[in-house]
Backbone as a ProteinNet text record, in pm:
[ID]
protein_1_A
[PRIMARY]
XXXXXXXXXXXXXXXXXXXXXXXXXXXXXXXXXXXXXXXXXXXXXXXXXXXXXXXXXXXXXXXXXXXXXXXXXXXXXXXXXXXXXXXXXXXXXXXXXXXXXXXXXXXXXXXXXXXXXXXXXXXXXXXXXXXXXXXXXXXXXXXXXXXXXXXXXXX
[TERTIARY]
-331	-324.5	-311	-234.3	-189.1	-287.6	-307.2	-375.1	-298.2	-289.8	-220.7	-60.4	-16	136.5	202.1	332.5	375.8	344.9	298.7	219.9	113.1	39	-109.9	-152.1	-114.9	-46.8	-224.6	-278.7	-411.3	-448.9	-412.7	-463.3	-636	-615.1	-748.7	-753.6	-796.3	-789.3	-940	-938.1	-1086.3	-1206	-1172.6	-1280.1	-1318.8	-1251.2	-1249.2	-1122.7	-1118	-1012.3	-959.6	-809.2	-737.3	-651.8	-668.8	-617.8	-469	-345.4	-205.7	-215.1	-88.9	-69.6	-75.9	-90.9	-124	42.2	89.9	239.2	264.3	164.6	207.6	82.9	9.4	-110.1	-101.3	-98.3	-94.9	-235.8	-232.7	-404.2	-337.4	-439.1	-380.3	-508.1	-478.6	-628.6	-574	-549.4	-496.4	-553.2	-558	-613.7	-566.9	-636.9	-607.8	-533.8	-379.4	-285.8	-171	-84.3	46.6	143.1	268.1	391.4	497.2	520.3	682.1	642.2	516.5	472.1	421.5	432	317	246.7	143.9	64.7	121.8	51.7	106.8	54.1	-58.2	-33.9	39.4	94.1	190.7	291.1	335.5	463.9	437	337.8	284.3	304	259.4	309.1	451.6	490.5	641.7	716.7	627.7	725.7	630.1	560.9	470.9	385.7	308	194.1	107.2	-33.5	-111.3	-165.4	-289.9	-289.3	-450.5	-478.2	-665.4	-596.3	-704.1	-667.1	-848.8	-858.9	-983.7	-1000.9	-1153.2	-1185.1	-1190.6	-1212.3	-1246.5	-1217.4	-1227	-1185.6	-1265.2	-1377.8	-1503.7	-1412.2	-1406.3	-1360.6	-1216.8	-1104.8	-1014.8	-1056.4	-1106.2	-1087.4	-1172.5	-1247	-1337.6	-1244.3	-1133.9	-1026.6	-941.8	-945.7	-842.2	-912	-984.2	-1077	-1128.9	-1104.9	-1119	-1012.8	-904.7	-763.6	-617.8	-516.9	-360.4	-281.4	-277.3	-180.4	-47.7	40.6	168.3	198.9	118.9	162.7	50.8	44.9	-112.3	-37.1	-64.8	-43.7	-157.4	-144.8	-228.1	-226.6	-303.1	-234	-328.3	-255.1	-332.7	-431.2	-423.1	-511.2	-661.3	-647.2	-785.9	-868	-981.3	-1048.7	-1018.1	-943.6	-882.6	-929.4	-1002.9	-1050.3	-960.5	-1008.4	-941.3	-829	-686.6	-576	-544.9	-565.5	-597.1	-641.1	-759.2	-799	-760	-730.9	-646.9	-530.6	-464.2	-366.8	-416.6	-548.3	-551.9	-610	-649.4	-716.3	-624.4	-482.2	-364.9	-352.2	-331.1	-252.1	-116.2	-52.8	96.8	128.7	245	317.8	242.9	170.1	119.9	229.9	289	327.6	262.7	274.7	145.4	221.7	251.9	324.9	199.7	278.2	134.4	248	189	216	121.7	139.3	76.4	127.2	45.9	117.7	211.1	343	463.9	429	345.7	308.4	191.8	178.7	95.8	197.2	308.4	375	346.2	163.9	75.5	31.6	-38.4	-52.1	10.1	136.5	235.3	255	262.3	321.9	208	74.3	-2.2	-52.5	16.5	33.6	108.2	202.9	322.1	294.5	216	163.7	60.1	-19	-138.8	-36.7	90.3	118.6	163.2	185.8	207.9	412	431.7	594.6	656.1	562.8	688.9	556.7	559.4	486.4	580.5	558.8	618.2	585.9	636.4	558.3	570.6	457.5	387	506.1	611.7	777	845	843.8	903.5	881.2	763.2	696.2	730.6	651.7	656.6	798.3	911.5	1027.6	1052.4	1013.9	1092.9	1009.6	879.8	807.7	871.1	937.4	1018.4	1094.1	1171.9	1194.2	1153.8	1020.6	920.5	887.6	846.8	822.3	931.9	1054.5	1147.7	1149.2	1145.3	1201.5	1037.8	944.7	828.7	739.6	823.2	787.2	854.7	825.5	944.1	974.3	1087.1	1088.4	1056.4	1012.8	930.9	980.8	927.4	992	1050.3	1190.7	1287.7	1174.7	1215.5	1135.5	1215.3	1134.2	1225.8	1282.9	1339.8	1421.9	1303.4	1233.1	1113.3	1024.6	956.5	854.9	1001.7	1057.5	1147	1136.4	1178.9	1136.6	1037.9	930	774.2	756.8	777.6	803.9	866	1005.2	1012.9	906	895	778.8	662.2	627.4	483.3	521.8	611.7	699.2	660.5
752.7	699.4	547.7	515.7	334.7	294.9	165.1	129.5	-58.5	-111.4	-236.9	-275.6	-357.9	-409.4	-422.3	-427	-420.5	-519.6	-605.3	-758.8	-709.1	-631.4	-639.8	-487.2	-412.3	-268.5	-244.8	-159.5	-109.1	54.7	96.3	235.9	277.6	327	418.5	554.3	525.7	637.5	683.6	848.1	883.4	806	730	697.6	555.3	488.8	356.3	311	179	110.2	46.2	48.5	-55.7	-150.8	-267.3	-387.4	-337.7	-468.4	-508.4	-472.9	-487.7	-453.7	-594	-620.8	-779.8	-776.3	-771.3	-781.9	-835.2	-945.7	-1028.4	-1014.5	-897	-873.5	-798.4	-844.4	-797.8	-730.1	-613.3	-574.7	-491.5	-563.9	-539.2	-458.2	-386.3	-300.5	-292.9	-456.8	-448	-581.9	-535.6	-643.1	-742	-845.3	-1050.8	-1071.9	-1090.3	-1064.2	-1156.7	-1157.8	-1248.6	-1116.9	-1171.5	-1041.7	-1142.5	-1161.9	-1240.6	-1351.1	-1438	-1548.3	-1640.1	-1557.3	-1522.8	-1411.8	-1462.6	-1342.2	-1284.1	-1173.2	-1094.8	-1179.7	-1255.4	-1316.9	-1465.5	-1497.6	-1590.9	-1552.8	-1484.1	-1360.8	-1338.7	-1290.3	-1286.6	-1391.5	-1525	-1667.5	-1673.8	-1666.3	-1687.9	-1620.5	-1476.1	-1401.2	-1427.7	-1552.9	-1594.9	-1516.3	-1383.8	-1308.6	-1401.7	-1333.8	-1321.9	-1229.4	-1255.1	-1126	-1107.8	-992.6	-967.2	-911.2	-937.3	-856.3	-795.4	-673.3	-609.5	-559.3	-514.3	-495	-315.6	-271.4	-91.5	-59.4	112.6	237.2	141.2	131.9	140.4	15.2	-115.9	-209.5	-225.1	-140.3	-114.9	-24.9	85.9	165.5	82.6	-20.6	-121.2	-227.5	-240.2	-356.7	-262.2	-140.5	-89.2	-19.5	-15.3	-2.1	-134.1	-219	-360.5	-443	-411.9	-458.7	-372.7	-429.1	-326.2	-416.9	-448.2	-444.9	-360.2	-463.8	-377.7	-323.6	-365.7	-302	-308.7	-189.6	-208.8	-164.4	-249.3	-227.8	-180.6	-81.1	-7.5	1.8	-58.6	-43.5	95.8	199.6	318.1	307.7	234.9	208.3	142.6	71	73.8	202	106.6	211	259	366.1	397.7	512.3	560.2	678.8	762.3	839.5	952	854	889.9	853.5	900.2	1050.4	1103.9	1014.9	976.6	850.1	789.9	718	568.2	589.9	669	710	697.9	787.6	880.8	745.5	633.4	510.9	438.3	437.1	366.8	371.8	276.3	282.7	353.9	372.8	410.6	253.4	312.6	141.9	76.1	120.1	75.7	72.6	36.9	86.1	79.1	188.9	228.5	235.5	169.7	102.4	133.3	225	249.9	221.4	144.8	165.9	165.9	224.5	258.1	370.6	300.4	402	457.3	433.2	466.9	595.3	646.6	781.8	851.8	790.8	859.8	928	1006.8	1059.4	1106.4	1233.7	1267.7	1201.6	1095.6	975.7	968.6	929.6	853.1	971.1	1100.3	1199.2	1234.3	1231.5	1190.7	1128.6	1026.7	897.1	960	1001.7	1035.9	1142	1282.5	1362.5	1351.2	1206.7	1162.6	1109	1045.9	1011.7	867.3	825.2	704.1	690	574	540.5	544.3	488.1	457.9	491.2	546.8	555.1	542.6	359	345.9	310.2	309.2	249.5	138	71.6	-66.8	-154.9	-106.7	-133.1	-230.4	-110.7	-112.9	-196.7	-205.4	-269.7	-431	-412.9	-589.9	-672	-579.6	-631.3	-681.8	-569.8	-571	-652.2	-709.7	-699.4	-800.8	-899.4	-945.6	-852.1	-731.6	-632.4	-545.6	-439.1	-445.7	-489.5	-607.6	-720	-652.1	-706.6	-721.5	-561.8	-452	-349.1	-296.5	-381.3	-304.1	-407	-512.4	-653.1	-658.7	-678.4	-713.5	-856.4	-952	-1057	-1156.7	-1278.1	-1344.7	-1404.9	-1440.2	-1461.2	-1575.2	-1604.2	-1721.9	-1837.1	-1949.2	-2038.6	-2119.8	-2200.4	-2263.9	-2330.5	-2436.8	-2554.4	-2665.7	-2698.3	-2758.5	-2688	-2562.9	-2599.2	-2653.2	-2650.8	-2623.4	-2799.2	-2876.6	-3016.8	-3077.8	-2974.5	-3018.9	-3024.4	-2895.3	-2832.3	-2984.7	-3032.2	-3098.8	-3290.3	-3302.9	-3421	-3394.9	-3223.4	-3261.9	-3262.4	-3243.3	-3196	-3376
1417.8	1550.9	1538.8	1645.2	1615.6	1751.7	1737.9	1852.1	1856.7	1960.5	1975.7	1961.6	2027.1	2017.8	1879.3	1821.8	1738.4	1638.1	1648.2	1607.7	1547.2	1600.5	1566.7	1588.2	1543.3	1479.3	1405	1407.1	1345	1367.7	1287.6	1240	1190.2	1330.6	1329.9	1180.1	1080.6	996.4	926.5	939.2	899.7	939.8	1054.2	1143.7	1041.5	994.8	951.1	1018.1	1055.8	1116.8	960.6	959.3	894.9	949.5	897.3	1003.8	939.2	951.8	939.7	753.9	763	561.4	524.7	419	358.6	258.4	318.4	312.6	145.4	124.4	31.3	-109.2	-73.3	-166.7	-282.6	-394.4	-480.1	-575.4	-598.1	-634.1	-782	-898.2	-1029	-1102.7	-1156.1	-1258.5	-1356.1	-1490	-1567.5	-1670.5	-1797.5	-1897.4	-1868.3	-1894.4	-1878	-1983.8	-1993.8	-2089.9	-2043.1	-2118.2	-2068.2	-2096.3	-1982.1	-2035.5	-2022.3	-2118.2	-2131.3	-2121.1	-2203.3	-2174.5	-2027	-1916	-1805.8	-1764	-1728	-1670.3	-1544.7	-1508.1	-1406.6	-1251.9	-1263.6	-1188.7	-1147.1	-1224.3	-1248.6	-1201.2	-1225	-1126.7	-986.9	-989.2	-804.7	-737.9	-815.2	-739.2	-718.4	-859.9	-820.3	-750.8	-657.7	-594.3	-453.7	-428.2	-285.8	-254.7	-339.5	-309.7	-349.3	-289.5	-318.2	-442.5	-545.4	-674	-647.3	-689	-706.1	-841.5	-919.2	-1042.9	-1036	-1067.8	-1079.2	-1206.5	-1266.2	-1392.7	-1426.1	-1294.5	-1331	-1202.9	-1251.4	-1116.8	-985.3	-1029.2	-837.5	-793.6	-871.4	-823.5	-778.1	-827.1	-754.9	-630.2	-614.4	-484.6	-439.8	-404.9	-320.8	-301.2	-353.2	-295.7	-222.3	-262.8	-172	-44.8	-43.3	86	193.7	128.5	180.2	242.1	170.2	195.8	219.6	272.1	282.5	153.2	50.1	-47.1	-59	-41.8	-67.4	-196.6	-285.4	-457.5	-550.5	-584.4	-708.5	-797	-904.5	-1046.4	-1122.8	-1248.6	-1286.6	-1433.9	-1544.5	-1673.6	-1698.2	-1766.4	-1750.4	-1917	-1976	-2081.7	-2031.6	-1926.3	-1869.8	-1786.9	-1753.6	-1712.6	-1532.7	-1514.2	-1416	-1344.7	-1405.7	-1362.3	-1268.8	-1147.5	-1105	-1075.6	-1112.7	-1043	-880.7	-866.2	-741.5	-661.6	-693	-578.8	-558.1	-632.9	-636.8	-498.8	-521.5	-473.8	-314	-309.7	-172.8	-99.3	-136.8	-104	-82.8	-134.9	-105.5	28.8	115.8	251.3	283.3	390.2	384.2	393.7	325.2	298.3	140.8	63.5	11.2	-151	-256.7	-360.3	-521.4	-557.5	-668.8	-813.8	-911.3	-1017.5	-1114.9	-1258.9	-1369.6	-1456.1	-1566.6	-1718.8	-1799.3	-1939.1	-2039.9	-2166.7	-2245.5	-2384.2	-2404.4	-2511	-2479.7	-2526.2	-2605.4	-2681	-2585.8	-2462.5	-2401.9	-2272.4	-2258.8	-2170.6	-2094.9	-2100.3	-2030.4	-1967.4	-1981.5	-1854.6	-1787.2	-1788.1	-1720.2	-1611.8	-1652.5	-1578.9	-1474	-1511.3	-1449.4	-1354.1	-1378.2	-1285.7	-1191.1	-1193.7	-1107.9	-1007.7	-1061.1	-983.8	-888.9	-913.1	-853.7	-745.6	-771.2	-646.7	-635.8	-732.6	-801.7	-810.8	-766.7	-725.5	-856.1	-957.6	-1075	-1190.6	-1325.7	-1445.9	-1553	-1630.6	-1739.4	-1823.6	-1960.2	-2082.7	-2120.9	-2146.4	-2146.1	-2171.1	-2266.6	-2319.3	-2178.7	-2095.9	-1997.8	-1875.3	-1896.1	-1784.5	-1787.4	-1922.5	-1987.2	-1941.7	-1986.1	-1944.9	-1872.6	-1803.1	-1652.6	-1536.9	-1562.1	-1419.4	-1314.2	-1353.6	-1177.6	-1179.3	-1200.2	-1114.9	-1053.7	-1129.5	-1069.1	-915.1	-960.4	-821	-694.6	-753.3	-666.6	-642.8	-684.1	-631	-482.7	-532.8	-437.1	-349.1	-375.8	-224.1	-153.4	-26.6	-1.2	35.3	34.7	19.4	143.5	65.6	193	312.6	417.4	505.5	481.6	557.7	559.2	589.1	566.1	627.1	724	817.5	930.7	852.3	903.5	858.9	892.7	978.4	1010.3	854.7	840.5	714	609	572.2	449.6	449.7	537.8	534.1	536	584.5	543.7	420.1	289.4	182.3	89.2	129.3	56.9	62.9	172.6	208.4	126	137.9	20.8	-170.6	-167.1	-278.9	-364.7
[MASK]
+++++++++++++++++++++++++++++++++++++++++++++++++++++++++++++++++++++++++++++++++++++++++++++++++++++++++++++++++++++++++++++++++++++++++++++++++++++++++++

């Protein structure tokens, strides 16, 4: 059930309210690591999110109960516990991205049946993550021509 104007859009669900999607939130359950000589949240900047990076299962489904993130990343070598959940705690609109172990295929497939958009190996991931990015943000809003000249004044 929706309740309010298209602006300010809030879903009544299982008798918890969820506010607007955090369009630009990035929520990570993944080792403090660099991929391609930045971290994953280094990437989030450069793609204008926001990042939470969390340490375990409780502390991801407590960000995802707290917040609408458009993309959680998931390294499945941590501690992740039920994927099922993860999933069922996701918002709609939400996108759910796992890698891990290129020799762990069971995971990954795992990942996928829980409900999860994409499960790849750590290979893959590393590569790729501004595509990644780009295939499950969506991109930020234009800016006026007024901020864009603010932008360069503080510059």
């Amino acid at each position: 059930m929706f309740r309010g104007g298209a602006a300010s859009c809030v879903r009544v669900d299982s008798c918890r309210i969820v506010g607007p999607m955090e369009s630009r939130l990035i929520v990570a359950l993944v080792r403090d690591y660099y991929l391609g000589g930045a971290d994953l949240g280094g990437f989030a900047r450069a793609y204008e999110c926001k990042y939470k990076r969390v340490d375990n299962h409780s502390d991801l489904i407590k960000a995802l109960r707290s917040s609408r993130p458009v993309l959680v990343v998931v390294d499945l070598a941590c501690d992740v516990g039920d994927l099922r959940e993860v999933a069922s705690q996701a918002q709609n609109g939400t996108h759910l991205v796992a890698f891990g172990p290129a020799h762990d295929e069971g995971l990954r497939r795992e990942a996928k049946a829980a409900g999860f958009h994409e499960a790849m190996p750590n290979i893959e991931f590393h590569r790729t993550v501004p595509d990644v990015l780009a295939r499950h943000i969506p991109p930020p809003p234009e800016k006026s021509g007024l901020d864009r000249l603010l932008d360069r004044f503080r510059a």
